[in-house]
N, C-alpha and C positions, 0 to 999 in steps of 0.2 A: 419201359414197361410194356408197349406196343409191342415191343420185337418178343419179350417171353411171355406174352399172353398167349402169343403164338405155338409154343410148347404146353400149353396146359389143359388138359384134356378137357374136349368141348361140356361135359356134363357135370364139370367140377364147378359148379357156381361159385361155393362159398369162395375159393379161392381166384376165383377171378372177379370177384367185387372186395377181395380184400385188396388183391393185386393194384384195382383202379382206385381204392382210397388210399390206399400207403403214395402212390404214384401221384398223388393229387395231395396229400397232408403235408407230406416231408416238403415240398416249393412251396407252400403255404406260409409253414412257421418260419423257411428261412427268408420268404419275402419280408416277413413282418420285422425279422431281425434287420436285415436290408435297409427298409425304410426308418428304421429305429436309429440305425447308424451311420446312413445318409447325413452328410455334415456340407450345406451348401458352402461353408469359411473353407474345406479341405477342396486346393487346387485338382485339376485332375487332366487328363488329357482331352483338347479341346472344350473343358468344361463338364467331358465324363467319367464317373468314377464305376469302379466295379468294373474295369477292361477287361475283354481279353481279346487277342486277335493273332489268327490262322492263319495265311497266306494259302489262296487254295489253286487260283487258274489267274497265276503274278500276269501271264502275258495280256490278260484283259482287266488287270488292275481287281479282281474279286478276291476277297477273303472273307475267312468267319471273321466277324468284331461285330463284339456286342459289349453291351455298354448301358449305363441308366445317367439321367440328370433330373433334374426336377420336373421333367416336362412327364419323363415317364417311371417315374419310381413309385408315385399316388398307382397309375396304370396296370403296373405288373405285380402291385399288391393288390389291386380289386378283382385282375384279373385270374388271381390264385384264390383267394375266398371264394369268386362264384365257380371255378374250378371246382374244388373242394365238394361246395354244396350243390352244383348237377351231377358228382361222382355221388353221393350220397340220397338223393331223389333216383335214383338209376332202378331202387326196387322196382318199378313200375317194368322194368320191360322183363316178359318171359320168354323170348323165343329170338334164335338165334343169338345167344346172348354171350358168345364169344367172338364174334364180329365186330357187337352193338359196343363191345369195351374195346377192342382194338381199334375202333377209328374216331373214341371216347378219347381215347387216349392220342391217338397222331393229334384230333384237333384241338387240342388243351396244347402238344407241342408246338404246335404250328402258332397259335396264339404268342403263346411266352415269346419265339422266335422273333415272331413278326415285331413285336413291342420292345422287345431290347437291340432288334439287331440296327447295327453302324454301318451297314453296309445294305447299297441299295441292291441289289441283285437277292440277297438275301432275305431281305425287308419284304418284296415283292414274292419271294420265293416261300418264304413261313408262311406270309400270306393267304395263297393258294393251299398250302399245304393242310390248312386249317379250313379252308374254304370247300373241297371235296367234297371229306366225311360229311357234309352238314347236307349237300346233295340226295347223297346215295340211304344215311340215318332218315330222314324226311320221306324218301320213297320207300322206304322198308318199315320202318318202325312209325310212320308218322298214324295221325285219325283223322278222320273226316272224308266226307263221298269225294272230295276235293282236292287231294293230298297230293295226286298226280299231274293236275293242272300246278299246284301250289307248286310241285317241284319243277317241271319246265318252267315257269313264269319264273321263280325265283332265280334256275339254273340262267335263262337268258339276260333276265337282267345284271346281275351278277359277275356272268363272263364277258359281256359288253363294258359294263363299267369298268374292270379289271384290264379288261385290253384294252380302253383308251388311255390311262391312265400308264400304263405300262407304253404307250406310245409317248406320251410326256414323260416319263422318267430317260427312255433312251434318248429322245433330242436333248432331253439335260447333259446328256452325258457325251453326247456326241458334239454340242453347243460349249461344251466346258475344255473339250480338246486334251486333258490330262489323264488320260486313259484309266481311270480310276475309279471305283463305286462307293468310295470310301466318302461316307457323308461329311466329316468332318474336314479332310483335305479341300472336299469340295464348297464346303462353306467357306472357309479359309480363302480360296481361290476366286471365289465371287464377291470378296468380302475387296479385295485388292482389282480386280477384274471383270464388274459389273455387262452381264450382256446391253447391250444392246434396249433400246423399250420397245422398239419392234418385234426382237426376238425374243422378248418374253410375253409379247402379248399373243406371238404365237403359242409357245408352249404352254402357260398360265391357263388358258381355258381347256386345256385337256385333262391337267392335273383337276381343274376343281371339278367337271363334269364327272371325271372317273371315278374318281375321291367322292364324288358328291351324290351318284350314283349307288357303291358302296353303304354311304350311310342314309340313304333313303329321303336324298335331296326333293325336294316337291320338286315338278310334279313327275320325277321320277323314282316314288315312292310307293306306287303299285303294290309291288309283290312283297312288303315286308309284312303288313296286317295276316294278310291270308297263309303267305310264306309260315309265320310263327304258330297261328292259328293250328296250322299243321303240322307241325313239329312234335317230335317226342319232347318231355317236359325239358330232359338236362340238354337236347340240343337248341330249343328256342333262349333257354338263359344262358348259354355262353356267345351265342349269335347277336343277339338282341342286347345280352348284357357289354359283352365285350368286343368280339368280332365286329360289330358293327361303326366300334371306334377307332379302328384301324383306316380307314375314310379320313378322318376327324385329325389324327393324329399324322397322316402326310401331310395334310394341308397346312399344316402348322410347324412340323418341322422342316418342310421341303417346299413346299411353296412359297410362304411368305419370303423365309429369309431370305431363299437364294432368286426371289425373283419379286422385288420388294415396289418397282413402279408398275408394273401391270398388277398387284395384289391392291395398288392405291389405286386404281382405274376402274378396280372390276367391285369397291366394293359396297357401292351402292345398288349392283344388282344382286349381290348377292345375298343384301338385306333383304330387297325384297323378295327375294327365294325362302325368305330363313320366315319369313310373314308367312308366306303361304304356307310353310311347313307346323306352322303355329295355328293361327288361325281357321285354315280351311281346315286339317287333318281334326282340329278340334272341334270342329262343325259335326265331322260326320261321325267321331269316335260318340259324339251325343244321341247320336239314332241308332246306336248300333244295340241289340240286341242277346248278343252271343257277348261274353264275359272275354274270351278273348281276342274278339275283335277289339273292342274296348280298349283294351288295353296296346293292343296291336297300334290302334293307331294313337293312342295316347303315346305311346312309346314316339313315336314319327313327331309330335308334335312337338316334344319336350326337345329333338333335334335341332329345330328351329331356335332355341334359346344358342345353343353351341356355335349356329352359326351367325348367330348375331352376336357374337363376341368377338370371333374372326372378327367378322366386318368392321365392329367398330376400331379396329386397330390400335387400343388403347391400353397398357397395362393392366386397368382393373379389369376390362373387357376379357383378354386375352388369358388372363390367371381364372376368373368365372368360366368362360369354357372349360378348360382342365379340371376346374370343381367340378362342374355340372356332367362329365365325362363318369366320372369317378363315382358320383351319385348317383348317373342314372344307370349305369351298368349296374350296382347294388340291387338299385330296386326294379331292375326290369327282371334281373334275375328271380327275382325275392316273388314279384306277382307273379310271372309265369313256375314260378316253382308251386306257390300255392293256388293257382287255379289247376294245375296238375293233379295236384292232390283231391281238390274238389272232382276234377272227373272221374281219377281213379273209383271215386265214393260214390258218386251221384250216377254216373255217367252220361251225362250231359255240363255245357257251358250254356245253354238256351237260361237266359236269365228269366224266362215266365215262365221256367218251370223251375227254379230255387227258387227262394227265400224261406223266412226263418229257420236261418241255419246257425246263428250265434247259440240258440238253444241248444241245439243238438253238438255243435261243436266251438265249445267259445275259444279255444286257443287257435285254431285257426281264424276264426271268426276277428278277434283281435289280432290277430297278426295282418290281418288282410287290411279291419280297418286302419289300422298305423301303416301300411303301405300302401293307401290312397288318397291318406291326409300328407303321405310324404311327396305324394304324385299330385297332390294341391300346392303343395309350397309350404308348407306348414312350418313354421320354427321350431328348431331344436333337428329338424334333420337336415342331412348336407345339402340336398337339392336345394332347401331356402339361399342356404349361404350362396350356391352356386349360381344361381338364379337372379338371387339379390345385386352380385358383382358384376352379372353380364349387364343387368338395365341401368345401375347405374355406369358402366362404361360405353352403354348406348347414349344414356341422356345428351350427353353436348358433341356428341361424333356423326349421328347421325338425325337426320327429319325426325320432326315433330311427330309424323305422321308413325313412322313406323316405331317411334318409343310408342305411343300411343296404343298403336294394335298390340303390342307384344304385353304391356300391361291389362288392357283389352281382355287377350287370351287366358291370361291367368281367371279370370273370372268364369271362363267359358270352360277350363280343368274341373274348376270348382261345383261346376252344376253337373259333369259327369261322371266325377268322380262320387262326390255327394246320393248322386242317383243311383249308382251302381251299389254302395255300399246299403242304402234301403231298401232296394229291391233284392241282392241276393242276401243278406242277412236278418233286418228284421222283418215285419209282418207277420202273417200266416204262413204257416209251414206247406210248401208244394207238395213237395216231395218226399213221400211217407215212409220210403224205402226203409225197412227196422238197422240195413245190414249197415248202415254210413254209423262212421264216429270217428272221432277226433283222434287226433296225432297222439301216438305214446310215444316216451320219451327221446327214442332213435329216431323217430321220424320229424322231433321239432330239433332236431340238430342244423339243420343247412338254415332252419327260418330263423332259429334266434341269432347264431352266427349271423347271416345278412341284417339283422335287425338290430344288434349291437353296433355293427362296424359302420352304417347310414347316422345312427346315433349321436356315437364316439365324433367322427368327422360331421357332426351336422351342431353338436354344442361344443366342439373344440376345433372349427376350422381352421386356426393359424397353425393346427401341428399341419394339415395340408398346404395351405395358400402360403407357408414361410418356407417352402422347397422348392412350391412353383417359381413364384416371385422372381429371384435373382434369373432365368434362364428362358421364363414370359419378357421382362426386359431387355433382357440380350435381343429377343425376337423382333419386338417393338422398335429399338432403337436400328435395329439391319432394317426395317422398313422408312421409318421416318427420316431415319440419316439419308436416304439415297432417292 
């Protein structure tokens, strides 16, 4: 859809936002068939099913192969609904708006790319490819006096993590000797052929710095508050939602297994990273004033759950990540879609100057508060369940101390979320402006979707945690065995 968006005359709107909904709908419904017919009993190769694979540059072992297993088939279905629902939020931009959808559209493919593909050259390469747009969308299209600091800071951190981490995937590959990018050969082959624990405790910290980097590791998590803060609405929900799990999701297919004694070394530091991503980020998201900051760093803080699942290196632990991945992409999407829409109306995020705004707009106004109690832990949505499986796969893996905080932290969600939801909806009315009102029907289209599918997987989490399961254990037992 990138490539004919390119043919279609720059002032033909209607049809280049039909163009980026159709191009965002059609992988939507067939993800959902995908995961419907995802059968972890049906064999597949290495464990993946839905292959297919290219052979592109044989002399350096690269091919297209992509592929889903349970690790990522929850992934590249959350990753097509908040797709979907930032093509659908996109009213908001008027200018240059045939650019704004052609690199809408590269970084939606770069996403899908990065999340199914089997091959690391590819992996790394979707990656980036998704990672650009969100650059250049920020500097153009972004708000705030800020926006240009927001996109250097974002750009440098970004490309620093990217390239170390891209320096640990070549020693893999260059450490593996089988000249191949092919993930599953190469699990396969360290599965029989275990490096070394020296040479994995050299390459292990590049991977999780870079990876870790990526997803807005404390306290290299700077630029993700301010980075989103400034974003156009649909590029902070596929970054924030999705993009940002792609960190999350190397370290876990690629790290652990294929380097399974340095993962058991490192990870008690990395609990305590996953503390400070919980705790401090939730310290400050409590003073924060601006609505998406707020959430910016709420978002950073709920990371810290993920990587305390890693760490605990324990089946329920390691399945609770993957929930809490899947969750939190929903609703990061879902908040920064509808604080979007409040600026659109308002035009401000300064939370002393909203409130009572449930009167004047209740369905946003409930959509927001069900997407704060969902960013509390609330039961009945999936963050709880995902949430629930990370502490308890912390409780006997890891210090007292740091179950402790991370239970801790939940409290300290609780009073900012809580605050945010009374200061920008009830009270006294700030903000008089006559022209603000509430979503008609097209425009609660991306909220109820996000709001259903958090739901759905939040009072029926064994249709997610019965696909993870089998392929979290594969992960678990390549670490423990060895």
């Amino acid at each position: 859809m990138a490539v004919l968006l390119i043919f279609v005359p720059r002032g033909n709107r209607l049809l280049l936002r039909a163009g980026a909904l159709i191009a965002t709908f059609i992988p939507m419904v067939l993800a959902i068939k995908m995961f419907g017919d995802f059968d972890t009993a049906v064999a597949g190769v290495g464990g993946y099913k839905f292959i297919q694979q290219v052979p592109w540059i044989e002399s350096l072992g690269i091919s297209y192969f992509v592929g889903v297993d349970g690790i990522n088939v929850g992934l590249i279905l959350m990753g097509t609904i908040v797709a979907f629902a930032a093509a659908c939020v996109s009213w908001e931009i008027k200018k240059n708006e045939k650019e704004y959808y052609f690199l809408l559209m590269v970084m939606v493919g770069g996403i899908l790319g990065a999340f199914s593909s089997l091959d690391l050259f590819f992996f790394y390469f979707f990656h980036e490819l998704a990672l650009v747009p969100t650059f250049i969308m920020i500097g153009i299209w972004g708000r705030g006096t800020e926006r240009n600091f927001a996109t250097f800071q974002m750009t440098m951190y970004l490309t620093i993590g990217a390239l170390i981490a891209l320096v640990g995937l070549i020693a893999l590959y260059i450490a593996a000797g089988q000249n191949t990018f092919d993930l599953v050969k190469l699990t396969q082959y360290f599965e029989e052929n275990p490096l070394k624990p020296s040479t994995q405790n050299f390459i292990f910290p590049w991977l999780l710095f870079g990876f870790g980097i990526l997803v807005s590791l404390w306290p290299f998590h700077t630029w993700a508050p301010i980075g989103y803060g400034s974003a156009p609405t649909a590029t902070a929900m596929l970054h924030a939602g999705v993009l940002k799990k792609f960190g999350l999701y190397g370290l876990i297919k690629v790290a652990l297994p294929l380097l399974p004694q340095a993962a058991q070394s490192w990870v008690h530091i990395i609990a305590v990273l996953a503390i400070g991503n919980i705790v401090y980020c939730g310290w400050v998201a409590m003073r924060q004033r601006d609505l998406n900051m707020l959430i910016g760093n709420s978002s950073v803080a709920h990371m810290g759950f993920t990587f305390l699942g890693i760490a605990s290196l324990t089946l329920i632990g390691i399945t609770g990540t993957v929930v809490v991945m899947v969750a939190h992409g929903l609703l990061a999407a879902l908040t920064y879609g509808l604080s979007g829409y409040l600026y659109q109306q308002t035009g401000t995020l300064d939370i002393r100057k909203l409130g009572g705004l449930m009167q004047r707009m209740p369905f946003i106004g409930t959509a927001l508060v069900m997407a704060m109690m969902a960013g509390c832990g609330l039961p009945g949505f999936a963050n709880f369940a995902g949430e629930l499986l990370v502490l308890f796969g912390s409780w006997n893996s890891l210090s007292g101390f740091v179950v402790v905080a991370a239970w801790g932290a939940l409290v300290i969600g609780a009073i900012y979320m809580l605050r945010g939801i009374r200061n920008v909806l009830h009270g006294p009315g700030v903000n008089q402006d006559s022209t603000i009102e509430d979503a008609n029907i097209w425009r609660k289209v991306p909220f109820v979707l996000l709001l259903v599918a958090l739901l759905w997987f939040g009072v029926f989490p064994g249709k997610l945690v019965n696909k993870i399961k089998p392929d979290a254990a594969k992960i678990v037992k390549a670490v423990n065995d060895r």
